[in-house]
C-alpha positions in Angstrom: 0.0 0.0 0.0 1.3 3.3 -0.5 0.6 6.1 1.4 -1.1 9.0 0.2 1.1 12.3 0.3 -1.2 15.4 0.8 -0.7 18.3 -1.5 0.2 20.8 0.9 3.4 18.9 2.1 6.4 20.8 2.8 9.1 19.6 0.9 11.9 21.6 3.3 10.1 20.3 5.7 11.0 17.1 5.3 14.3 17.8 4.3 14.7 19.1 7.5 13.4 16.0 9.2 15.5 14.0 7.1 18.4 15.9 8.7 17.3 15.4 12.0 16.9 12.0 12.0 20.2 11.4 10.3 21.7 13.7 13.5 19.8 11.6 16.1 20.6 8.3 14.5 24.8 9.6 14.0 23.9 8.0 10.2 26.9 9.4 8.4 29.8 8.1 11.1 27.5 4.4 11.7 28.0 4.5 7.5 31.9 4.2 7.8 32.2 1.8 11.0 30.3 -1.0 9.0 32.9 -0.5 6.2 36.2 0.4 8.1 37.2 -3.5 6.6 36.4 -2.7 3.2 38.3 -1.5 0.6 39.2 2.0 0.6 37.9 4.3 -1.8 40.2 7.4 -1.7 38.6 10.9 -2.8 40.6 14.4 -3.3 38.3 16.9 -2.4 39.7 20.4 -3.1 38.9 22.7 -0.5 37.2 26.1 -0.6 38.6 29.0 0.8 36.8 29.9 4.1 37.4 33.8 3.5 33.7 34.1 1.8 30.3 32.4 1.9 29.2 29.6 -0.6 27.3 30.3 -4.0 25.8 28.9 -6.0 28.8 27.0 -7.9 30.2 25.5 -4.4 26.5 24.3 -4.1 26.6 22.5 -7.6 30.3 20.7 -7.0 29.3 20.1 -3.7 26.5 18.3 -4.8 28.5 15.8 -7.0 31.1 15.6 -4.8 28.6 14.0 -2.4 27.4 11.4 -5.3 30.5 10.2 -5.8 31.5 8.8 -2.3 27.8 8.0 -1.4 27.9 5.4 -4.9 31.5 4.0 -3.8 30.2 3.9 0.0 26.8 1.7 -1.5 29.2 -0.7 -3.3 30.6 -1.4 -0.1 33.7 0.5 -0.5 35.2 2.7 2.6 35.3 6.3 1.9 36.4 8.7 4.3 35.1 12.2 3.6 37.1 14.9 5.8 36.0 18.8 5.0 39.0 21.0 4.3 39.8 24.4 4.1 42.4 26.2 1.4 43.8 29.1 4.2 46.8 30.2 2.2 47.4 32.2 -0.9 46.2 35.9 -2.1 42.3 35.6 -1.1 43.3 35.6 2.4 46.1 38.3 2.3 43.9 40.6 -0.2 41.3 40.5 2.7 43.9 41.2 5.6 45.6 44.5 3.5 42.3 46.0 3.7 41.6 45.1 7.1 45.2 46.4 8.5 44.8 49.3 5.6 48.5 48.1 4.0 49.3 49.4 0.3 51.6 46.2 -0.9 54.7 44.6 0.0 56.6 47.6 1.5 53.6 48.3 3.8 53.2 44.5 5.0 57.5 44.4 5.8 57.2 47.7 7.7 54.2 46.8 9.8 56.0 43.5 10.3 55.7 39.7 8.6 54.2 38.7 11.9 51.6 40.8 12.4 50.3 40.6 8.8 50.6 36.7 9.3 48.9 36.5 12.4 45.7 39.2 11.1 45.4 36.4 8.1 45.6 33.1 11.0 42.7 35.4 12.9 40.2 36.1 9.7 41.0 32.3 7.7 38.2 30.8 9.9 35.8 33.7 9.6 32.4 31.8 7.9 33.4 28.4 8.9 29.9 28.6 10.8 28.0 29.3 7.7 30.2 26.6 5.4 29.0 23.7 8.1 25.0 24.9 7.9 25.0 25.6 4.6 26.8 22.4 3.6 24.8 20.2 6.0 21.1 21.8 4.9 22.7 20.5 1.7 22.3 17.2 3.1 26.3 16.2 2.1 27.7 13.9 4.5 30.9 15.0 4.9 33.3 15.0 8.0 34.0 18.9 9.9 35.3 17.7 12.9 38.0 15.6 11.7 38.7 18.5 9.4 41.8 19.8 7.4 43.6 23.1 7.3 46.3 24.0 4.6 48.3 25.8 7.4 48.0 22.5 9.4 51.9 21.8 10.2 51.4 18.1 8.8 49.4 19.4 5.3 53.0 21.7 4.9 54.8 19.3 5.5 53.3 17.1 3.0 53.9 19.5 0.8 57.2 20.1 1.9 57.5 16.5 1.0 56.4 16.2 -2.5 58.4 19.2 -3.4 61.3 17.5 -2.5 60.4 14.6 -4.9 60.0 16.8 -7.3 63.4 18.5 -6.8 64.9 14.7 -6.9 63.3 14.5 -10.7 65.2 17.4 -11.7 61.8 19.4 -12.0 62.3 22.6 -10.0 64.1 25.2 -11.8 64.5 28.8 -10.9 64.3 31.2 -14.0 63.4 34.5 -15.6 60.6 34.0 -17.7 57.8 37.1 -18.5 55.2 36.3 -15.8 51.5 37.8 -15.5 51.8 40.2 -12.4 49.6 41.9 -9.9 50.8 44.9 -8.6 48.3 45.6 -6.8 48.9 42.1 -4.8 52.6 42.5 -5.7 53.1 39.1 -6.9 52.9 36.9 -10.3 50.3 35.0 -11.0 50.1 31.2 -12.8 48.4 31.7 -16.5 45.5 29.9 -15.2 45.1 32.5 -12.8 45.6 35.0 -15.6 42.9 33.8 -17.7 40.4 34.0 -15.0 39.1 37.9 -15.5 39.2 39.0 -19.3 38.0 42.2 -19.7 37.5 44.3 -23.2 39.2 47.5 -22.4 40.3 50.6 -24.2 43.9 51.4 -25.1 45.9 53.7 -27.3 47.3 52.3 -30.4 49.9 54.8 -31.4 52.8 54.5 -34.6 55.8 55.6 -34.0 58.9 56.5 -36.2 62.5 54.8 -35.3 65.0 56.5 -37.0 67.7 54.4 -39.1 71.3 54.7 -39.0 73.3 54.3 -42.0 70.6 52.8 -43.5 70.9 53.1 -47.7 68.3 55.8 -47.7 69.5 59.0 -45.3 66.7 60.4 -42.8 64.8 57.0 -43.0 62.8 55.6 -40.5 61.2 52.7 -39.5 58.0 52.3 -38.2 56.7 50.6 -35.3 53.1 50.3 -33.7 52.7 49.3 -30.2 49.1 49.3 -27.6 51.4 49.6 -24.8 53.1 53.3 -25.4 54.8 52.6 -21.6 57.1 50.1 -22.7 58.5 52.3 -25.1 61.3 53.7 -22.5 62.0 50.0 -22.0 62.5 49.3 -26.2 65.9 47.8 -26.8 65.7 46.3 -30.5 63.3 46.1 -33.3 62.1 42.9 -35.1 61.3 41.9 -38.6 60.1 39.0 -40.2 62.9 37.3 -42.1 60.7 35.9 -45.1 58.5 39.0 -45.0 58.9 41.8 -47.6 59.6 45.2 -46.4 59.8 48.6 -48.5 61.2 51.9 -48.1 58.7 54.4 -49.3 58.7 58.2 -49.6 55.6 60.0 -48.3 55.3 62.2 -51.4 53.9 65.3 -49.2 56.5 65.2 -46.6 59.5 64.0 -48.4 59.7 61.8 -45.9 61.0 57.7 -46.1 59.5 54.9 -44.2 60.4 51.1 -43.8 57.4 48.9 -43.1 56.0 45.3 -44.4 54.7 46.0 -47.7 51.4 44.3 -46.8 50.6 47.1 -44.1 51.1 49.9 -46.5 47.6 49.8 -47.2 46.7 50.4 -44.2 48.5 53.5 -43.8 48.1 55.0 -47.2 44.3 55.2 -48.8 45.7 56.4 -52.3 48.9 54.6 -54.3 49.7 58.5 -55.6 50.5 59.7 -52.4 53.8 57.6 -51.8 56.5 56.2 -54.0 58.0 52.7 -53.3 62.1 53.4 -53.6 63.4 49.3 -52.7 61.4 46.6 -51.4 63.7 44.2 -49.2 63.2 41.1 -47.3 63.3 40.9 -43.3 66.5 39.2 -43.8 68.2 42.4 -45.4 67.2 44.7 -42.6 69.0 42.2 -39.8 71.8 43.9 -38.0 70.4 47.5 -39.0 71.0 50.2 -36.2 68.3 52.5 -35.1 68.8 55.5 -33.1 67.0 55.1 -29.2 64.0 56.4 -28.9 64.4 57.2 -25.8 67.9 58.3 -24.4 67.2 56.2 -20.4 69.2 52.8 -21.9 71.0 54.3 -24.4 74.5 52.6 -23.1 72.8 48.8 -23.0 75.3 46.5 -24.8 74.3 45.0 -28.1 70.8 46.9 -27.7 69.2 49.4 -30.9 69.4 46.9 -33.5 67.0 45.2 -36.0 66.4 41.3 -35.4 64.7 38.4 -37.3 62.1 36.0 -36.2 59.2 34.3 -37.5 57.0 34.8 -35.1 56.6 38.9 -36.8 53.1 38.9 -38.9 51.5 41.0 -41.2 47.8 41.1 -39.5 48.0 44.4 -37.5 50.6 47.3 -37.0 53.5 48.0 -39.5 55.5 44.6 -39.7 58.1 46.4 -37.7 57.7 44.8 -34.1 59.0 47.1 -30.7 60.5 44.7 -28.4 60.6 45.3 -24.6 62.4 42.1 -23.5 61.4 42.8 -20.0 57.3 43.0 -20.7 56.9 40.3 -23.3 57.4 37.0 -23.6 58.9 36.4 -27.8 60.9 40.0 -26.8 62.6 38.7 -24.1 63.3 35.0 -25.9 65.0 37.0 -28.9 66.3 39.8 -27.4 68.8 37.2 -24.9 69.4 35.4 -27.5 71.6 38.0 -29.0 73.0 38.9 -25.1 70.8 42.0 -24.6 70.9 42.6 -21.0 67.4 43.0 -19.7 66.5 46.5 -18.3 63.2 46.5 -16.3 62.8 50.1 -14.6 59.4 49.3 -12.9 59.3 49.3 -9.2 57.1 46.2 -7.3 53.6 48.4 -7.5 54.6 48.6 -11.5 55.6 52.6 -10.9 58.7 53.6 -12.7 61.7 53.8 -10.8 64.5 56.6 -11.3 65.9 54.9 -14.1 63.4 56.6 -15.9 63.2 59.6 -14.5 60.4 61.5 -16.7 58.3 59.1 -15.4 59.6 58.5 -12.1 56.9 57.6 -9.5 53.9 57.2 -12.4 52.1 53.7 -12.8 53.5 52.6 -16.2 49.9 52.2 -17.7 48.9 55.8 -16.5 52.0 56.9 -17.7 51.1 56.3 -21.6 49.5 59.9 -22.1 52.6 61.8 -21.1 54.7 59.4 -23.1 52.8 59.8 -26.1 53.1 63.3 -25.6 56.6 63.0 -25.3 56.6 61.4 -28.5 54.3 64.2 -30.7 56.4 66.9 -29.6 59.6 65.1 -30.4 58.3 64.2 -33.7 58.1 60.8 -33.8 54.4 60.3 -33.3 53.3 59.1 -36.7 49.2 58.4 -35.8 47.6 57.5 -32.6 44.1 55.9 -32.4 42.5 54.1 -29.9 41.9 50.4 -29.7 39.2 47.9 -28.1 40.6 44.4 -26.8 40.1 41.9 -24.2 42.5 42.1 -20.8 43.8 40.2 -18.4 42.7 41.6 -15.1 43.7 40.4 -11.5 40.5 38.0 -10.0 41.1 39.2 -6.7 41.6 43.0 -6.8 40.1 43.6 -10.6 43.3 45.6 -11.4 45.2 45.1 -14.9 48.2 42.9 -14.8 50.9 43.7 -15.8 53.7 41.0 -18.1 57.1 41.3 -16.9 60.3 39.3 -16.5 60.0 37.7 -12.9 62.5 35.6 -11.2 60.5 33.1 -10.3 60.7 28.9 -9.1 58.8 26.4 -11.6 57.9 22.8 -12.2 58.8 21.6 -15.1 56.4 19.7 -16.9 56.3 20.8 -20.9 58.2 17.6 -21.2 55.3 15.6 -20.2 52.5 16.5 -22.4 52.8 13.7 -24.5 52.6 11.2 -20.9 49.9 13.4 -19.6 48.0 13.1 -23.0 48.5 9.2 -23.3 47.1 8.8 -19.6 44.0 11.3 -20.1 43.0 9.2 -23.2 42.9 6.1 -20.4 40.3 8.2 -18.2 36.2 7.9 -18.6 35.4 10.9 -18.9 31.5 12.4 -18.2 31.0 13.9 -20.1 33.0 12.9 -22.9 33.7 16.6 -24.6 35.2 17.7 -21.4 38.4 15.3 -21.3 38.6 15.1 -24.6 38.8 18.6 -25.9 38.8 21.1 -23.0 41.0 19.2 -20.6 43.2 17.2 -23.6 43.7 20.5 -25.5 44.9 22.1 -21.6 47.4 19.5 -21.5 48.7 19.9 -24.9 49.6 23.5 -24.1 50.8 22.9 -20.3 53.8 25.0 -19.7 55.9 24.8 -16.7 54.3 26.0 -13.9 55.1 28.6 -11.4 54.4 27.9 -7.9 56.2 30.5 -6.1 54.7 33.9 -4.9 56.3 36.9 -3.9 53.6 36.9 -0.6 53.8 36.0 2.8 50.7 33.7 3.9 51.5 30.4 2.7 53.5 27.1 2.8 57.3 28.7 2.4 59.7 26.9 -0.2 62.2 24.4 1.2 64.6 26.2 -0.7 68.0 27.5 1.0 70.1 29.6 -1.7 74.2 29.8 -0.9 74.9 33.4 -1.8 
């Protein structure tokens, strides 16, 4: 017989007694002693952060995080289920700047390491109330008590622990490499993290003319387009496609010659009558060509104020004529020390710029572009200047622009394993299918070597001691 169920029932009503009975009874903990003999199913739950309270996607995951054990604990398998909580990292630290009112780095060191460290310990824990009811009305069975911290001595440790296996597999390296980077958190950031907060933005798109020395034609220049008009004081060489064809043409108004890919004349000249082509030359020709500075802050860097070759130049935007700022991008910096330029980065931690450029000196570099571009139209070598609309990597946790630069940074080396990692993906059952094999295969097809050190002070510190 079944029972009638009357149409006014309250369906969080019984949820609710559900929940109570499963309390009275101790269900969830009675569900693990009559399988502590059985096999053990082992599930990695990755923990939330307790700095904020759970949405709507915490409530989704948590969901099939609960399905999974439950199924594994019905086939008679033993699955412990301990709650964790992620304490470390920026989240945490973002929180305790505004809390103690600290601007950065600087501020945290002068205040002192231990007070910042001890304001994050005190706020870590601040909803761990809400996470328990919320998770429980959820009806997930999961352990709290027996709960795990990421600043738990023995979860360092552990990490401690599989860094050093790592380091045994020859798979930590220290290295320059051009790094997304929060100055407003004063740290970089993994290109996961980077990808995270796209935003289309606005910036200026300006041409600029690079005057040639001892070039075949006298008083010609080449010219360069660039959206970031603050690296400029930071430009140490120009690069050209070595297959590409460039010409030198004379503006017929001004009397003036210009080098630039012959496929973006077009695009800087409406009529054919209102230039003359004098040479057309491949990218090849114009290797080794000097160029006076356009600015004077580095004019003394070794090998520097040259034109290089490289394939990776295209024809699809700008003038064919690439700027390179090996210190803020990452093909710059790659051919730029492979010719021995020594890299100049005259940015301070909060991305102002330091002395070393002292127009500027003090001025956030991206704030710095009108004054620059000002600069440059009163020196002469503004050519045009529009404005461009793109998408932008933003910092997730403060909504600020970051910023690409050179950072000195630690890594895990694991480019060398894509084709392993690929192989053992393709072994995995996947639900759905579409998500292991094209969103997560074509992630681990492009892995690059990961950077797990942050310039921060909340967190599990690297087992690393340098002789110096």
């Amino acid at each position: 017989m079944f029972k009638a169920i009357s149409s006014k029932v309250s369906f969080p009503g019984m949820e609710e007694e559900v929940l109570k009975l499963w309390k009275d009874q101790d269900t969830f903990k009675k569900s693990l002693e009559i399988r502590k003999e059985g096999k053990e199913f082992v599930f990695y739950d990755g923990p939330p952060f307790a700095t904020g309270l759970p949405h709507y996607g915490h409530l989704l995951a948590g969901t099939i995080k609960d399905i999974i054990p439950r199924y594994q604990t019905m086939r008679g398998h033993y699955v412990s289920r301990r709650f964790g909580w992620d304490c470390h990292g920026l989240p945490i630290e973002a929180l305790a700047q505004d809390e103690l009112n600290l601007a950065g780095a600087p501020a945290i060191q002068e205040a002192g390491v231990d007070v910042f460290n001890e304001q994050c310990r005190s706020m870590v824990t601040t909803y761990v109330e809400e996470w328990e009811k919320t998770v429980t009305r959820m009806g997930r069975w999961v352990d709290f008590k027996n709960d795990y911290k990421t600043m738990d001595k023995s979860f360092m440790e552990t990490i401690w622990w599989v860094f050093s296996e790592l380091w045994k597999q020859d798979r930590i390296y220290k290295a320059h490499r051009i790094m997304p980077y929060s100055w407003k958190l004063n740290t970089p950031l993994s290109n996961f993290e980077a990808g995270r907060n796209y935003q289309d933005v606005q910036d200026p798109a300006i041409t600029v003319r690079v005057r040639l020395i001892d070039f075949e034609f006298e008083q010609a220049s080449a010219l360069i387009w660039t959206t970031t008009p603050w690296t400029l004081p930071g430009n140490l060489a120009l690069c050209a496609g070595p297959e590409i064809d460039y010409v030198a043409l004379k503006n017929k108004e001004t009397q003036e010659i210009f080098v630039l890919a012959a496929a973006r004349v077009s695009a800087y000249y409406k009529q054919e009558e209102d230039y003359e082509i004098l040479k057309t030359y491949k990218g090849a020709e114009l290797k080794g060509i000097k160029y006076e500075p356009i600015f004077d802050f580095f004019e003394d860097n070794p090998n520097s104020f040259q034109i290089l070759n490289d394939d990776f130049v295209s024809t699809e935007d700008g003038t064919g004529m690439v700027h390179m700022a090996p210190a803020y991008g990452e093909d710059d910096y790659r051919i730029c020390r492979a010719v021995d330029i020594p890299l100049v980065d005259p940015l301070d931690e909060d991305c102002t710029f330091t002395a070393q450029v002292p127009d500027y000196v003090g001025r956030f570099c991206k704030e710095a572009d009108k004054a620059i571009i000002k600069a440059l139209k009163q020196g002469g070598a503004l050519i045009h200047q529009s404005t461009i609309q793109h998408s932008y990597p933003f910092c997730e946790r403060t909504d600020t622009p970051l910023i690409y630069r050179a950072i000195d940074a630690w890594y895990v080396r694991v480019e060398d394993l894509r084709e392993r990692m690929l192989k053992h993906n393709s072994t995995i059952h996947w639900m759905p299918g579409h998500v292991g094999e094209k969103r997560f295969a074509n992630w681990l097809a492009d892995a690059k070597d990961w950077n797990i050190s942050r310039n921060r002070f909340w967190g599990s510190c690297m087992p690393v001691w340098v002789n110096i």
